[in-house]
C-alpha positions as CSV (number, residue, x, y, z in Angstrom):
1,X,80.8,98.3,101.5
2,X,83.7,99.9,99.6
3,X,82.3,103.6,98.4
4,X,83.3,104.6,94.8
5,X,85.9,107.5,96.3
6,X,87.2,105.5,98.6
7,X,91.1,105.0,98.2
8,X,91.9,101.4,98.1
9,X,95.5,101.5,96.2
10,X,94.5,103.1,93.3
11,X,98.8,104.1,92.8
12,X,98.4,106.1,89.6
13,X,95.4,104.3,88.3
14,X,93.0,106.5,86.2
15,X,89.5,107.2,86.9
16,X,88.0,103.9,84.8
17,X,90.4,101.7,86.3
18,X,89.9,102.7,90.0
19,X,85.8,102.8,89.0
20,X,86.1,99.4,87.6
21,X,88.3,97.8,90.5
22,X,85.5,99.3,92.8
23,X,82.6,97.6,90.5
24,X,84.8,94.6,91.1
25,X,85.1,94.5,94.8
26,X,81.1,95.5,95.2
27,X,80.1,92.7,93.6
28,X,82.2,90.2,95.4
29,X,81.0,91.7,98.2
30,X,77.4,91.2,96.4
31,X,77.7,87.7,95.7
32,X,79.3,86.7,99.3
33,X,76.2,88.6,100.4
34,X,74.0,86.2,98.6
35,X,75.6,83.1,99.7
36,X,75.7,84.3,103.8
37,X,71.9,84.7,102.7
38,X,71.2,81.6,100.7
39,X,72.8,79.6,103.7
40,X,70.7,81.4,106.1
41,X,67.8,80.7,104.4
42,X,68.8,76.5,103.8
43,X,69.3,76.9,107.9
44,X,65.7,78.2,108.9
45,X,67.3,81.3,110.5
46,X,65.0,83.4,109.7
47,X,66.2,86.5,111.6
48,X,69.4,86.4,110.1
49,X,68.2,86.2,106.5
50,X,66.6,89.4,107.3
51,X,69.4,91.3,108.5
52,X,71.7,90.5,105.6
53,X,68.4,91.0,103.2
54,X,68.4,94.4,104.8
55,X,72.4,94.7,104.3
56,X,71.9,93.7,100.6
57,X,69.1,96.3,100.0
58,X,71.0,99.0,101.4
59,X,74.2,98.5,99.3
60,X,71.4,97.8,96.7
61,X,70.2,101.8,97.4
62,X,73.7,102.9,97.4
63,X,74.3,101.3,93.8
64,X,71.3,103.5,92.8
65,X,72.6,106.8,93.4
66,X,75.7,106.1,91.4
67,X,76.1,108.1,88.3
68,X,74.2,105.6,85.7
69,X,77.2,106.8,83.5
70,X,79.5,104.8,85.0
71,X,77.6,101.9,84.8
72,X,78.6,99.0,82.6
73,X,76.1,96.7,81.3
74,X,77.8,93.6,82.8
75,X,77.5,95.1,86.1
76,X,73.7,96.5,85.0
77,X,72.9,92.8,84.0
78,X,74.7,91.6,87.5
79,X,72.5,94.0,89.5
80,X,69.3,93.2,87.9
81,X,70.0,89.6,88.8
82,X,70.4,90.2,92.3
83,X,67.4,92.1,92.7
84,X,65.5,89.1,90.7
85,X,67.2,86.7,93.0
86,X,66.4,88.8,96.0
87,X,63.0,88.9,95.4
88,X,63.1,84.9,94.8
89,X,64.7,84.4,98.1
90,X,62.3,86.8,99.8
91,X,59.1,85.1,98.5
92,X,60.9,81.3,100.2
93,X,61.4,83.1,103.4
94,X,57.6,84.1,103.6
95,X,56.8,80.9,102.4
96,X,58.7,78.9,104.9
97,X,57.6,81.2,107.7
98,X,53.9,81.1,106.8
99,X,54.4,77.0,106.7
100,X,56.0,77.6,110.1
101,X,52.9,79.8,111.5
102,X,50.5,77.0,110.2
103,X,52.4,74.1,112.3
104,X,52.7,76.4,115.6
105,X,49.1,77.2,115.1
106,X,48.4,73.9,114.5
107,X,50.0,72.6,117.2
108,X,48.6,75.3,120.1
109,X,45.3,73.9,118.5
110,X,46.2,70.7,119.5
111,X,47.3,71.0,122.7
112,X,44.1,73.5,123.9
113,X,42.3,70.6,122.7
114,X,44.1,68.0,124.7
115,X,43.9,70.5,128.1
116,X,39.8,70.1,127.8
């Protein structure tokens, strides 16, 4: 992830443009995030859900060490979203991995059975 002082071609921009270019890049990199997730998810990979989840909640930690003065509300409101969303996507991955536990488990039952 970009870091706010990071120079990306700011070429004479001031401090507002450069922080708002950054806000910009973050959360394309945010919402590409999401859908690498959201596809993972719709594909059963479980384990790679979990390493972009983890990837989202780090740049997530990151964004909350920023200076909350530089904050807009758009990108507030965008934030807030993605942690709602997160914890949406979280709660289907559990769900689908329980459902997956009670079928194995299921299943072994099934098959002890049939070896008696």
């Amino acid at each position: 992830m970009l870091r706010l002082n990071d120079d990306f071609g700011t070429n004479g921009m001031d401090v507002y443009d450069k922080t708002n270019e950054w806000f910009v890049q973050v959360r394309e990199q945010f919402e590409e995030l999401n859908q690498h997730i959201i596809k993972a998810i719709t594909d059963k990979n479980f384990t790679r859900s979990i390493e972009l989840d983890s990837a989202r909640q780090d740049i997530l930690r990151e964004l909350c060490l920023i200076d909350p003065a530089l904050i807009n509300e758009e990108f507030f409101s965008f934030i807030e979203h993605c942690a709602q969303e997160n914890a949406a996507l979280i709660s289907k991955v559990e769900d689908d991995m329980e459902i997956l536990t009670y079928q194995t488990s299921k299943q072994m039952r099934m098959q002890a059975a049939y070896l008696r």
